[in-house]
C-alpha positions in Angstrom: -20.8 -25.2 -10.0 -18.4 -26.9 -12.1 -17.9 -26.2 -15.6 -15.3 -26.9 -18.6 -13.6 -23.8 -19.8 -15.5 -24.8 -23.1 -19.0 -24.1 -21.2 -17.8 -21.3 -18.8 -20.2 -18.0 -19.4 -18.0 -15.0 -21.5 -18.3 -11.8 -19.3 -17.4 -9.2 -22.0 -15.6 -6.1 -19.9 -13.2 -3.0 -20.7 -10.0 -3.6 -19.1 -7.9 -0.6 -17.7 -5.0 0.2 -15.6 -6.6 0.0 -12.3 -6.0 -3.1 -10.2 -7.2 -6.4 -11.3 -8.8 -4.6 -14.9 -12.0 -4.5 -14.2 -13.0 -1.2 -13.5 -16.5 0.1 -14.7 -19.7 0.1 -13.2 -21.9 -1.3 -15.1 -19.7 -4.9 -15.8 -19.1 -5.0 -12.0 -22.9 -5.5 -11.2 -22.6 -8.5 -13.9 -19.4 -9.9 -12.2 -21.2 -9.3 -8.6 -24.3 -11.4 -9.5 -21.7 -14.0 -11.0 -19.8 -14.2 -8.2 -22.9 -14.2 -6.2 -24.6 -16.8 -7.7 -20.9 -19.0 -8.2 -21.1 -19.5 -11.8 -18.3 -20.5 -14.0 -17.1 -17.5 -16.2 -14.1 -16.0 -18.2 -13.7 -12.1 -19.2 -13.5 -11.0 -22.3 -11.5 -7.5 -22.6 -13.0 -5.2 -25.4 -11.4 -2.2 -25.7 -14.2 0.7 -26.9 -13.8 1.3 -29.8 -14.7 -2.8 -30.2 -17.7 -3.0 -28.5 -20.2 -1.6 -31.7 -18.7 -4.4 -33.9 -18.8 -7.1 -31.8 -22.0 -7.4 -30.4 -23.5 -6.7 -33.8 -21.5 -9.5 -35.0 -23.0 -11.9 -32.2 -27.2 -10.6 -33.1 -27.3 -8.6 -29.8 -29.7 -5.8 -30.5 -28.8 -2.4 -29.8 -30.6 0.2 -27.1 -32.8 2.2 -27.8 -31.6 5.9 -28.7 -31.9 7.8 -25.4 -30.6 11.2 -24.1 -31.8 10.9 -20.4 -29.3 10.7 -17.7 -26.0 12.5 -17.7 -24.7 11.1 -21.1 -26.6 9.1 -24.1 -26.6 5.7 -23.9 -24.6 4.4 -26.9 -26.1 1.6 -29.2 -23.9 -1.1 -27.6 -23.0 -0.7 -24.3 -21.5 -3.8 -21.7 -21.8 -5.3 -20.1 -22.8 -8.3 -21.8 -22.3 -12.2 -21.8 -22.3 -15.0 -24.3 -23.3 -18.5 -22.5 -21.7 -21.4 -24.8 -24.6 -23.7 -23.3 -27.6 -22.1 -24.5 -25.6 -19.7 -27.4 -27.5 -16.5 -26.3 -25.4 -13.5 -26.1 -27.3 -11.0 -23.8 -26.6 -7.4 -23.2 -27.1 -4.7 -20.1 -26.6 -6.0 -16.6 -30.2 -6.3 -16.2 -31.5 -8.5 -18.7 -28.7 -10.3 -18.0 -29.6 -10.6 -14.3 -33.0 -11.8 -15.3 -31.1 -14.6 -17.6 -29.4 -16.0 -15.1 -31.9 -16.4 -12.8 -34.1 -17.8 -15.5 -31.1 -20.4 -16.9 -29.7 -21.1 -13.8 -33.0 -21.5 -10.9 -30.8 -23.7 -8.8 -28.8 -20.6 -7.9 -29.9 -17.8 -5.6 -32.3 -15.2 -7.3 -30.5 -11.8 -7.5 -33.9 -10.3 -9.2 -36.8 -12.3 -8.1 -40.1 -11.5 -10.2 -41.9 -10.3 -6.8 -38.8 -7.4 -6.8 -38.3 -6.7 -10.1 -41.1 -3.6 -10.4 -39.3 -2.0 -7.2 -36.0 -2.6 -8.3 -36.3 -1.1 -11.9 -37.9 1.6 -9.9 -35.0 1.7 -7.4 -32.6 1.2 -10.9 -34.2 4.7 -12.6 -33.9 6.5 -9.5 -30.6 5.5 -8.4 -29.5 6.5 -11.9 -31.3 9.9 -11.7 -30.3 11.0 -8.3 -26.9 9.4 -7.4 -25.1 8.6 -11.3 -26.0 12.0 -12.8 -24.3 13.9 -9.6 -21.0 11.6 -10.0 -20.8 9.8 -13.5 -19.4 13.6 -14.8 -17.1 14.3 -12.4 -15.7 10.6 -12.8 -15.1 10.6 -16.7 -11.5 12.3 -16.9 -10.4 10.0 -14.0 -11.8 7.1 -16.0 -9.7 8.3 -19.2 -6.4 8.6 -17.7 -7.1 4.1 -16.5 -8.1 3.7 -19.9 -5.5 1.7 -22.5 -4.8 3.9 -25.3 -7.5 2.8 -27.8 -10.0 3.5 -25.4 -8.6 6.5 -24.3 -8.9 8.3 -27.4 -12.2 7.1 -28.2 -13.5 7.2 -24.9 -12.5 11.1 -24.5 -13.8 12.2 -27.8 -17.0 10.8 -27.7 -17.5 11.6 -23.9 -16.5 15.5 -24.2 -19.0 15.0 -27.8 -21.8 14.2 -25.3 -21.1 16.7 -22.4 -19.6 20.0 -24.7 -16.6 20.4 -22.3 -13.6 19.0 -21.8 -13.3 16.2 -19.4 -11.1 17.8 -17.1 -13.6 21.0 -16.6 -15.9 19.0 -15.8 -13.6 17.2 -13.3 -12.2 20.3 -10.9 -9.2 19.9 -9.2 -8.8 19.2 -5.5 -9.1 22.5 -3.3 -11.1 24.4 -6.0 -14.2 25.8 -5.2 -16.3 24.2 -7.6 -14.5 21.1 -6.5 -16.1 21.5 -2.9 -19.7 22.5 -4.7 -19.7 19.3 -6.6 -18.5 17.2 -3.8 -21.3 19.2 -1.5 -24.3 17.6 -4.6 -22.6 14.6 -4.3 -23.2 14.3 -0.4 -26.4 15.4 -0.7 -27.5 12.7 -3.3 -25.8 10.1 -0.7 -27.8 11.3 1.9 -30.9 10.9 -0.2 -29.9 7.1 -1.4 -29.2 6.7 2.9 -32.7 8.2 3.7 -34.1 5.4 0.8 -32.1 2.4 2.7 -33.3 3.5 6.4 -36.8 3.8 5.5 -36.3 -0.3 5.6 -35.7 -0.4 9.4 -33.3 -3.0 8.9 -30.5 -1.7 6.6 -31.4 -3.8 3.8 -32.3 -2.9 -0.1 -35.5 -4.6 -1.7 -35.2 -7.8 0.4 -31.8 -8.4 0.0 -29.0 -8.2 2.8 -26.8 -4.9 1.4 -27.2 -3.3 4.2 -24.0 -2.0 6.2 -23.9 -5.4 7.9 -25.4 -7.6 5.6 -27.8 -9.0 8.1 -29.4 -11.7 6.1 -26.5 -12.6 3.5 -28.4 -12.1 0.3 -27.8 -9.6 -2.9 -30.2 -8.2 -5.5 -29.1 -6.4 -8.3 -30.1 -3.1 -6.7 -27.5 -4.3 -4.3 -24.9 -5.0 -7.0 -26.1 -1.6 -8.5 -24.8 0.4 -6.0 -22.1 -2.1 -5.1 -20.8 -1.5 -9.0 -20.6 2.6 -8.1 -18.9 2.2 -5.0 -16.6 -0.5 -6.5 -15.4 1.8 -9.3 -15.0 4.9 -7.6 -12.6 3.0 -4.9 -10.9 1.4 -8.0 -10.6 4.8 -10.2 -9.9 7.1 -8.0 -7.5 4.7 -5.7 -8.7 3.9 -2.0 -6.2 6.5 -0.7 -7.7 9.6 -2.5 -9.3 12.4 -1.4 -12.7 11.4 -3.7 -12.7 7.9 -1.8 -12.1 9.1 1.6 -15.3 11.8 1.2 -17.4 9.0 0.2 -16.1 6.9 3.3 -16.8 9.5 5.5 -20.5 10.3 4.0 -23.7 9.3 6.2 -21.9 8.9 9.6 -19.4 6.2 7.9 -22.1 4.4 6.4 -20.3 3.6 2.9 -17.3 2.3 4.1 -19.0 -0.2 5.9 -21.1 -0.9 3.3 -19.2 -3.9 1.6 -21.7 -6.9 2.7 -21.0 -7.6 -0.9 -17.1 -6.8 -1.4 -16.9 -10.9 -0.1 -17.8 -11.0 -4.2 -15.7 -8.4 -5.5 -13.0 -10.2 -8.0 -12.4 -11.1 -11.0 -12.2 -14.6 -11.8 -8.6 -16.2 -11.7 -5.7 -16.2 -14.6 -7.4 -13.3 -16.3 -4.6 -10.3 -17.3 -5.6 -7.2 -18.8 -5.4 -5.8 -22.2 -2.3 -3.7 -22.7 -2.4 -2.3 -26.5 
């Protein structure tokens, strides 16, 4: 798909210091199913502290208060995208799945409507099982990528949320409670593994995520668990101890896991934020 720059989608992200930007979870399933789907975009950075005021500017409206999961969601939260075409700004990753499927049919479907009841299913549990064992662990790792505006903001309201400092709840290399967390984090692995073999064939909800990739397509539970992978590569750096666990977890399985990598960048000529 060709587009004008005029037309091209606005992906709204967080930049950081971490290769190429792009770093979080959440806007990586957006730039996925993008990438997926091949249509014309441009990223936006928004540091944190920026995100509240600007998509109340543009009419989005906010989430719901919630306290499940191992922080609250905040009112505003990306990703989101504005699409010059139809003027619709649309939050969370996805609604905004659902969007472009509806906007653009002649694309492939990344959440069909047959799928959508198992994958918001798959969504919750993934969330509940998998996120609440690793998004902890992850936050003072995420701070020390973050530019300094988001840094600050990022690491008061986080350690707000939790009630301890990120780096107690991040414990150092060769600690003991280093090894316990790292022991849940296996386990919860194991349990998301145990979900994807039930399948038979390696594959998530229809789509081809599987290790191999057999049949080429992606969902967004695909780009869901693409988006944690993705960031804890990018965060913790592909040499690290944290990344090499994960490798190594399932007999291997995550490492070859990256069907879906083929769609891992961020569009061309974009530089981060530096202030």
């Amino acid at each position: 798909m060709t587009l004008p720059d005029t037309d091209r989608i606005i992906l709204y992200d967080i930049p950081s210091s971490v290769p190429g930007a792009a770093w979080s979870a959440g806007p990586w399933k957006t730039r996925f199913a993008l990438n997926y789907k091949d249509i014309p975009y441009r990223t936006q950075w928004v540091e944190y502290p920026d995100i509240a005021p600007l998509l109340s500017a543009l009419g989005v409206k906010p989430n719901p208060s919630s306290s499940s999961g191992p922080i609250p969601v905040p009112a505003y939260t990306l990703p989101a995208i504005y699409d010059p075409r139809t003027q619709r700004t649309i939050m969370d990753s996805y609604q905004i799945a659902i969007y472009l499927d509806e906007t653009y049919p002649e694309t492939p479907a990344i959440l069909p409507p047959e799928t959508r009841v198992f994958q918001t299913a798959f969504q919750h549990a993934l969330g509940n099982v998998l996120h609440y064992k690793v998004v902890p662990v992850f936050l003072h790792q995420v701070s020390k990528a973050l530019n300094p505006r988001s840094r600050e903001y990022f690491i008061e309201t986080r350690e707000g949320f939790m009630g301890r400092t990120l780096e107690d709840l991040s414990p150092p290399p060769g600690s003991a409670e280093h090894a316990e967390r790292w022991a849940d984090i296996e386990k919860a692995f194991g349990v998301v593994t145990s979900w994807i073999e039930s399948a038979g064939d390696g594959r998530l909800l229809l789509g081809g995520g599987g290790p191999d990739g057999e049949n080429g397509k992606v969902t967004h539970a695909d780009t869901d668990l693409a988006g944690l992978l993705v960031m804890t590569r990018l965060v913790f750096g592909a040499d690290s101890q944290e990344w090499k666990l994960i490798e190594g977890f399932n007999g291997g399985r995550w490492k070859r896991y990256d069907a879906y990598f083929k769609f891992e960048r961020v569009f061309e000529g974009q530089t981060a934020a530096t202030t």
